[in-house]
Structure formats: C-alpha cells, structure tokens
KOLTOR-341804 format. One record per residue (C-alpha): x, y, z. Coordinates in nm, 2 decimals, m for minus. Example, Ala and Ser with C-alpha at 12.3 -4.5 7.8 and 13.67 -1.06 7.14 Angstrom:
// residues 2
+--------+--------+--------+
:      x :      y :      z :
+--------+--------+--------+
:   1.23 :  m0.45 :   0.78 :
:   1.37 :  m0.11 :   0.71 :
+--------+--------+--------+
This chain:
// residues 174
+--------+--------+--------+
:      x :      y :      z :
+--------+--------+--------+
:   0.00 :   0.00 :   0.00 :
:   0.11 :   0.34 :  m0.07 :
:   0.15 :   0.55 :   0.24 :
:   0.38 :   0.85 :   0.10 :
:   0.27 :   1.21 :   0.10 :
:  m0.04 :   1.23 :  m0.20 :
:   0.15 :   1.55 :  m0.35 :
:   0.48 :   1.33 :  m0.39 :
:   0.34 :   1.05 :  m0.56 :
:   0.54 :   0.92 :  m0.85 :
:   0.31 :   0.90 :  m1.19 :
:   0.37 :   0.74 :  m1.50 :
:   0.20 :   0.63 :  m1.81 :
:   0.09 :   0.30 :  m1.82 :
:  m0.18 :   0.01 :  m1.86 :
:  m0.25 :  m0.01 :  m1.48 :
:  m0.55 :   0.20 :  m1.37 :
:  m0.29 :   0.31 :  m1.08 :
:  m0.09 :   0.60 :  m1.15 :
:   0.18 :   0.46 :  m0.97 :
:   0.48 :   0.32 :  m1.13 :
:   0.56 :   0.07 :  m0.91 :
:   0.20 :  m0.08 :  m0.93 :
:   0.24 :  m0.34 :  m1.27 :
:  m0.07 :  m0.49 :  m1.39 :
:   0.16 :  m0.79 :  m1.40 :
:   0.16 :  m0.83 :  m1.03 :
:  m0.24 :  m0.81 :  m1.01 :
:  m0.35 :  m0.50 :  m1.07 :
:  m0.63 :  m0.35 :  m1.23 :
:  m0.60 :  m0.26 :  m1.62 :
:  m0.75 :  m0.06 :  m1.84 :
:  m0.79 :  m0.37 :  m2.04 :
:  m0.97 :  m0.54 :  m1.82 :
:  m1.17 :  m0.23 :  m1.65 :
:  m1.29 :   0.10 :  m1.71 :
:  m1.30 :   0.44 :  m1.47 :
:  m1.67 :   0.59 :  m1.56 :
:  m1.75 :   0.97 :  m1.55 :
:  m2.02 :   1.14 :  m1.49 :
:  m2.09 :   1.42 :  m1.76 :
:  m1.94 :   1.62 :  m1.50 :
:  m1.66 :   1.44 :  m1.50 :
:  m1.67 :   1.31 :  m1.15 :
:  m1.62 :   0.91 :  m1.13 :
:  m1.93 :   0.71 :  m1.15 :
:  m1.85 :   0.38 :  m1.15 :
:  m1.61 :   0.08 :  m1.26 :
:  m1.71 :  m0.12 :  m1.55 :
:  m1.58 :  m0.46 :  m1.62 :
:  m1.48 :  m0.49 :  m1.99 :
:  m1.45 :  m0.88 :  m1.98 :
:  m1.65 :  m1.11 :  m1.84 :
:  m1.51 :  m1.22 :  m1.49 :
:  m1.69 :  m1.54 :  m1.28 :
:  m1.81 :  m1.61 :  m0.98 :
:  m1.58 :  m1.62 :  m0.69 :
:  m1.26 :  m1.48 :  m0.83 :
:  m0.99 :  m1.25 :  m0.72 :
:  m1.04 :  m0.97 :  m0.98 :
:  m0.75 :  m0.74 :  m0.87 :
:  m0.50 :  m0.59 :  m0.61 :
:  m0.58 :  m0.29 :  m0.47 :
:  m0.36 :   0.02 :  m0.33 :
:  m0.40 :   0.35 :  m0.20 :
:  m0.34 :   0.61 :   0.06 :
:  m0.35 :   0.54 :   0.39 :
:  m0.55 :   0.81 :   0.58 :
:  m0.67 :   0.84 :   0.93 :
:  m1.06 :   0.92 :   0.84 :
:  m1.36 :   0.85 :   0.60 :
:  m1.33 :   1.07 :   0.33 :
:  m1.53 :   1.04 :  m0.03 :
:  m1.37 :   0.73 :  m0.19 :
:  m1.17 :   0.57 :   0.13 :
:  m1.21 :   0.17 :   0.23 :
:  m1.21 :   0.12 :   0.60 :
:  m0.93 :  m0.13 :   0.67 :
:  m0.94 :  m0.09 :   1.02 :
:  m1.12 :   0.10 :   1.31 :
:  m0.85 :   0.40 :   1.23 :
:  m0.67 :   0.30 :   0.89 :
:  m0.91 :   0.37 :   0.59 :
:  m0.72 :   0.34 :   0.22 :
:  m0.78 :   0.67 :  m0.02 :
:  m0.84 :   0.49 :  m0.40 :
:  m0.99 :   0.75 :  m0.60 :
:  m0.81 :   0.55 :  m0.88 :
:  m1.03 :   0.20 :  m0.91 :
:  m1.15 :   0.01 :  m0.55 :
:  m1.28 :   0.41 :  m0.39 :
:  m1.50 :   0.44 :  m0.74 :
:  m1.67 :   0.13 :  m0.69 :
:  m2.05 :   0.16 :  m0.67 :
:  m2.30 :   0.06 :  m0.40 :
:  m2.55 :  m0.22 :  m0.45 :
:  m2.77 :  m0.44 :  m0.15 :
:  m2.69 :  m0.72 :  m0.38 :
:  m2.28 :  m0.67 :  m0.47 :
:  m2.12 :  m0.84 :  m0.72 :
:  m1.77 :  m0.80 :  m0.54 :
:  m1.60 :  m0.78 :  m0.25 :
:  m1.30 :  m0.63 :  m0.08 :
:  m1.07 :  m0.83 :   0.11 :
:  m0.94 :  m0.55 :   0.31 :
:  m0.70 :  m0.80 :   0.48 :
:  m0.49 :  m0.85 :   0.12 :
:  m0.64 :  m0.59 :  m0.04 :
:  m0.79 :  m0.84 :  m0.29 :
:  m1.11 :  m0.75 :  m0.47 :
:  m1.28 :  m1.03 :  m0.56 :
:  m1.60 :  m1.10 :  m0.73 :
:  m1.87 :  m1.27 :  m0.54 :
:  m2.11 :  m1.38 :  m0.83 :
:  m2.01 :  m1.36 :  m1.25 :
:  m2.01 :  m1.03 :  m1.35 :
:  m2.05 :  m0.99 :  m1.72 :
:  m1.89 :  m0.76 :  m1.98 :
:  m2.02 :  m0.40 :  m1.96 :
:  m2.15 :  m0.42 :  m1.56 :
:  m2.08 :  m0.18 :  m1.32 :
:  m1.89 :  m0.31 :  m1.05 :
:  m2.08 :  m0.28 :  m0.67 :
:  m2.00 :  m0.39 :  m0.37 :
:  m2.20 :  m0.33 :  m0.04 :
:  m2.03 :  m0.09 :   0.16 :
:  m2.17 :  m0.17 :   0.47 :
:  m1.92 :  m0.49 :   0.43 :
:  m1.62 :  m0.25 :   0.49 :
:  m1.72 :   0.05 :   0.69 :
:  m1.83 :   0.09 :   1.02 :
:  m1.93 :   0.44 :   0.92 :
:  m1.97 :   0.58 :   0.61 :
:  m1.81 :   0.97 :   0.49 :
:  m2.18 :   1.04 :   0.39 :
:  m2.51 :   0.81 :   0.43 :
:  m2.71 :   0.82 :   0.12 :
:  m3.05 :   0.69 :  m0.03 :
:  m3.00 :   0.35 :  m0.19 :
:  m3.09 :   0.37 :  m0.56 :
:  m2.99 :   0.01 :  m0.62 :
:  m3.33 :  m0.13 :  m0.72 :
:  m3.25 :  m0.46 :  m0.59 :
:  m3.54 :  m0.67 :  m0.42 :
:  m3.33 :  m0.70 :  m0.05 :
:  m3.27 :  m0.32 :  m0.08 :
:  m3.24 :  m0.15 :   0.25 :
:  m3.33 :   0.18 :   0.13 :
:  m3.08 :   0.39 :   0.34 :
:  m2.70 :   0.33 :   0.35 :
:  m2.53 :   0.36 :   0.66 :
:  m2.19 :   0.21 :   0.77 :
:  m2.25 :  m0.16 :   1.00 :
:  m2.21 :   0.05 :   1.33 :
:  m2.39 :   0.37 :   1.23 :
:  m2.71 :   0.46 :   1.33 :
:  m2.96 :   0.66 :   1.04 :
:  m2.87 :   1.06 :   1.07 :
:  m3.21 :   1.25 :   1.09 :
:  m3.19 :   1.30 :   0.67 :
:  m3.19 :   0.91 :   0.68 :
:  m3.47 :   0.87 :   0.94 :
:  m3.73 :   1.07 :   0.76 :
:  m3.63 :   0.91 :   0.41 :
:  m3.71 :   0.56 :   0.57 :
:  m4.01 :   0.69 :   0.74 :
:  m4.14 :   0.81 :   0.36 :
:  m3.93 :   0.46 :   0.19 :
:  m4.19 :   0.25 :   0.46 :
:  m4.50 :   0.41 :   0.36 :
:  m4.49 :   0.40 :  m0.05 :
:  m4.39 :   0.03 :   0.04 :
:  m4.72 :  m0.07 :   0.24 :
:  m5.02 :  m0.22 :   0.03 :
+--------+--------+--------+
C-alpha cells in the first residue's frame, strides 16, 4: 500500500489504472484492459465497469492507495483507524444491496462474489467494509433485498436518513 505524501506521488503512463509506477498490472492489478474508470458528464467518477467477463468467486484485482486516518469520499475502511484513499479503481466502486464484489481488506484483494459480465458496473456493499460511512445516502440500487438507506455496520440513520425511511416504509405498504 502506498503510504507517501499524495503531493509526492510518483506518476507514469501506463496500462494499470494506478498512477503509480511501481504498481504493474503484472503483479495483479487493475488494467485498463480489463476495467474501465466511468465519469459522470461532470466528469466526476461514476463507477467501474468490467470490460470482460469475470466469474463467480474470483480474485479480480489488487488494490492500493493512501493510507489516511478518516472516512473521506472514496476511502475503504481497513481498520477501526486505517481507511485506504483509491480514488483510482476500488474508492470508485459503486454501492449495490446485492454486490457483485468484495473487498478483502485484509490482502487488499477484490474479488467477485457472483459472475459479472462484460459491460456491468462493479458494486460492492459498503456496509461490508465500513463501520461508518463519509456520507449516508438513499439506496438507488433497485434490488429486491434493498435496505433503502446506506449507513456504515455500526452507524445509526442521521435525521436526513430517518425521515427518508419513514417516507421509503410508507410507499412500500399495500
């Protein structure tokens, strides 16, 4: 994992979604061959599509990052007070109730937890890695098990997130 100063970071043109030289695609990581980085029209990241086809229950690819102290928008929680900056591939990764992958946060190993085919977003739940999140948000995953409101596994619903359940129960009753 890359724990240098962000403004010092070594960058190089490659295949590997990492700007990092020292990160090969050889050793595991992701590729612009085998992923793409989406952006909104904003240009803000919106997702990581698969390009191939990948199965079920496969590591996918190594992951790196900064280590920080906080949540911030697109950190991993790796421990109660390590979280890993990737605003690169792994911080990009979507939200779903139903996930296709998951992060090994002790090998930093994403793997996939059912086939993902060419052109699918990647998603993960991110309950499975925080405890809190850097912002709870309304679920727009669509998926039957949906919870409705994303919080981290140890975070209670903030007030925004209380009333948006209260309205989420309600259009959900016959």
């Amino acid at each position: 994992m890359k724990t240098q100063a962000m403004d010092k970071a070594e960058t190089v043109a490659s295949d590997c979604l990492y700007p990092f030289k020292t990160l090969l695609v050889e050793h595991g990581y992701p590729s612009a061959k085998h992923f793409q980085a989406v952006q909104n029209a904003n240009g803000t990241g919106a997702g990581i599509k698969a390009r191939i086809a990948f199965d079920g229950r496969v590591r996918i690819a190594k992951v790196s990052g900064y280590a920080v102290s906080e949540p911030r928008l697109h950190t991993l929680q790796l421990s109660p007070r390590i979280h890993l900056h990737d605003c690169w591939f792994c911080g990009l990764i979507l939200h779903s109730c139903n996930p296709n992958v998951f992060l090994d946060t002790t090998y930093l190993e994403l793997w996939t937890v059912q086939a993902v085919p060419a052109g699918a977003l990647l998603t993960m739940d991110y309950a499975s890695t925080e405890h809190a999140l850097f912002r709870q948000f309304a679920c727009q995953c669509g998926e039957l098990n949906c919870r409705g409101w994303i919080t981290g596994s140890q975070e209670p619903l903030n007030a925004e997130g209380q009333a948006f359940m209260n309205r989420w129960r309600e259009r959900k009753r016959p």
